[in-house]
C-alpha positions in Angstrom: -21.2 -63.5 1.7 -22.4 -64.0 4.7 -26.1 -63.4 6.7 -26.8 -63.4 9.7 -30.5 -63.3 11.0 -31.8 -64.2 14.3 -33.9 -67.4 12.6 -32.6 -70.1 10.6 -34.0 -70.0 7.1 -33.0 -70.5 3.6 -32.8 -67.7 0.8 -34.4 -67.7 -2.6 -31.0 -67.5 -3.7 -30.2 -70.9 -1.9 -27.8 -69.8 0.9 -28.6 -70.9 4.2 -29.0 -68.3 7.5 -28.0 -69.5 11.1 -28.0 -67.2 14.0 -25.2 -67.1 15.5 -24.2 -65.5 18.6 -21.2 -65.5 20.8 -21.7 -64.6 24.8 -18.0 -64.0 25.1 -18.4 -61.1 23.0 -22.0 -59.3 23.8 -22.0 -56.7 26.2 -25.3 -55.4 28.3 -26.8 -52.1 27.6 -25.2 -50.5 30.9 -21.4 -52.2 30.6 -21.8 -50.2 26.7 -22.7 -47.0 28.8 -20.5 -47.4 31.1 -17.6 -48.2 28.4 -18.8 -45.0 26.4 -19.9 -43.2 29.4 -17.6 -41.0 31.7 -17.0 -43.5 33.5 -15.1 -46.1 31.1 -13.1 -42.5 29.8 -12.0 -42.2 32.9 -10.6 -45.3 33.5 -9.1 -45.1 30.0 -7.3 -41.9 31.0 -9.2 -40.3 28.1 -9.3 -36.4 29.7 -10.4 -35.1 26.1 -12.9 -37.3 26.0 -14.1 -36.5 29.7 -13.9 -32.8 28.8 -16.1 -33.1 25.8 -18.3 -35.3 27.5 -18.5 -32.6 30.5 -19.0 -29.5 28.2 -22.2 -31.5 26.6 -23.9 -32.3 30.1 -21.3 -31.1 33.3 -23.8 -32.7 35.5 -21.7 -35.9 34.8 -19.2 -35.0 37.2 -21.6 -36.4 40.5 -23.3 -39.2 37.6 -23.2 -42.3 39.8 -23.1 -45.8 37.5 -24.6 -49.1 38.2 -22.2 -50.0 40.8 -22.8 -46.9 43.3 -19.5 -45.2 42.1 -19.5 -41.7 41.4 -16.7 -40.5 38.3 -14.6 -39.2 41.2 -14.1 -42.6 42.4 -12.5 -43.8 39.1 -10.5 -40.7 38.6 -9.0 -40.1 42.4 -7.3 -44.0 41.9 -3.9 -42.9 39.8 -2.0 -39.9 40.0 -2.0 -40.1 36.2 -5.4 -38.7 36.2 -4.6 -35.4 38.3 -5.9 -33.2 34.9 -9.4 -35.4 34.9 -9.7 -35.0 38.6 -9.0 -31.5 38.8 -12.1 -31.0 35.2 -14.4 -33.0 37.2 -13.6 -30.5 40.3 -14.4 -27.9 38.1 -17.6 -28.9 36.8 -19.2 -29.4 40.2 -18.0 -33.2 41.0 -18.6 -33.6 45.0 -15.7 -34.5 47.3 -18.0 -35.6 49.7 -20.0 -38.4 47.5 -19.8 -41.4 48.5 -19.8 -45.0 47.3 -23.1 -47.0 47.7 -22.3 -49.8 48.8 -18.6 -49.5 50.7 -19.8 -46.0 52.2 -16.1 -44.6 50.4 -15.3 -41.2 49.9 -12.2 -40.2 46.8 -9.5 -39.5 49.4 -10.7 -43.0 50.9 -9.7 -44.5 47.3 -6.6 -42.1 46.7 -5.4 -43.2 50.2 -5.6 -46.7 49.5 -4.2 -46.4 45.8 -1.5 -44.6 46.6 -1.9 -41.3 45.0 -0.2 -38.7 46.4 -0.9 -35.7 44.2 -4.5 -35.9 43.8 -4.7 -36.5 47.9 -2.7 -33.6 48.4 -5.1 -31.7 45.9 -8.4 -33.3 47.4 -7.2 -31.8 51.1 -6.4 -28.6 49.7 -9.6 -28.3 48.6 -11.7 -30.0 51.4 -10.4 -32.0 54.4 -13.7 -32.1 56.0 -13.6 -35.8 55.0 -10.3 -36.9 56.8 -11.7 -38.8 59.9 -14.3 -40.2 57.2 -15.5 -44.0 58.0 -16.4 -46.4 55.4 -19.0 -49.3 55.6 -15.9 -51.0 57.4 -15.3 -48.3 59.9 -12.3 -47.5 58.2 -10.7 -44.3 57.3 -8.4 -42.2 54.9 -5.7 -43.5 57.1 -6.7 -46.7 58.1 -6.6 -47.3 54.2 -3.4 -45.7 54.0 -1.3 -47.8 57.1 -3.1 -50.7 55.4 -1.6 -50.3 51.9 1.9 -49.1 52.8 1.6 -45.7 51.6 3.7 -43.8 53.6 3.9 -40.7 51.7 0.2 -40.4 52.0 0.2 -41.6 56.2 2.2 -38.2 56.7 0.0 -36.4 54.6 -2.6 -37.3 56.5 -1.3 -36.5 59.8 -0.5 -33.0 58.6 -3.7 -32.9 58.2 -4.9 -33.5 61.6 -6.1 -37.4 60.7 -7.3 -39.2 64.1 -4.9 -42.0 64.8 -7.5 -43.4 67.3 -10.8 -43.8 65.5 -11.0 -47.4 65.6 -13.0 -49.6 62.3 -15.3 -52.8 62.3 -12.4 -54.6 63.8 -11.4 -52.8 66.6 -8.2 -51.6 65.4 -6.7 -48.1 64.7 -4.5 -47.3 62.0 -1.8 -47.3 62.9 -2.6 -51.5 63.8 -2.3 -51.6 59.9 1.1 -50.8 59.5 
């Protein structure tokens, strides 16, 4: 049998205990909240686990972690996760939050991932956020042109995106393509 204490010492009963640890294999107090949190459910596609979590405290749909990302951030990135956007929606999650640090909005991050569905649902609900600019100047579109995702560049001009609003580096959109 083994003991593990955090001293070395010897037993009355003559076996010897070492603390061991292993950094490869400890996490920090917010990576386990984040992991058990919304957040890491999210990411894991787990949308029973993101309802329960949401029926216990709904105020976890505008939570923002220790990055500066709000749930809708994770969520808006795969069209697989359409069902945990749409829960989030439902319990008050903000289409307009934005990311701490890179100033994105969700339809920045389903623009530049790619996913069609939730974009299309995002702009159904609220396309205030179209001509958006991140922390690079860059918007919806820019993001868009810049990934290839062509489905979503025509979504976006049915939506009346500016081709002209130029980012950081002085380019437009469409310079992307």
């Amino acid at each position: 049998m083994k003991h593990q204490h955090d001293h070395d010492h010897k037993h009355e009963d003559g076996h010897q205990c070492v603390c061991e640890t292993n950094s490869s294999v400890t996490q920090t107090l917010d990576e386990l909240g984040f992991e058990r949190g919304i957040w890491g459910n999210i990411i894991n596609g787990n949308y029973k686990r993101v309802t329960e979590l949401l029926e216990k405290n709904p105020k976890l749909s505008n939570a923002i972690d220790s990055s500066g990302y709000y749930p809708l951030h994770y969520a808006v990135r795969s069209d697989s996760n359409v069902d945990i956007v749409q829960v989030l929606i439902d319990n008050g999650a903000s289409l307009r939050c934005i990311t701490t640090h890179g100033a994105a909005t969700p339809l920045h991050r389903s623009s530049f991932c790619g996913a069609l569905k939730i974009t299309k649902l995002i702009l159904s609900i609220d396309s205030t956020m179209i001509n958006q600019q991140d922390v690079d100047g860059m918007t919806p579109l820019h993001k868009a042109y810049q990934q290839k995702h062509n489905d979503i560049v025509s979504l976006l001009l049915t939506y009346k995106a500016d081709e002209n609003i130029k980012d950081k580096k002085d380019k437009i959109p469409l310079d992307y393509k």
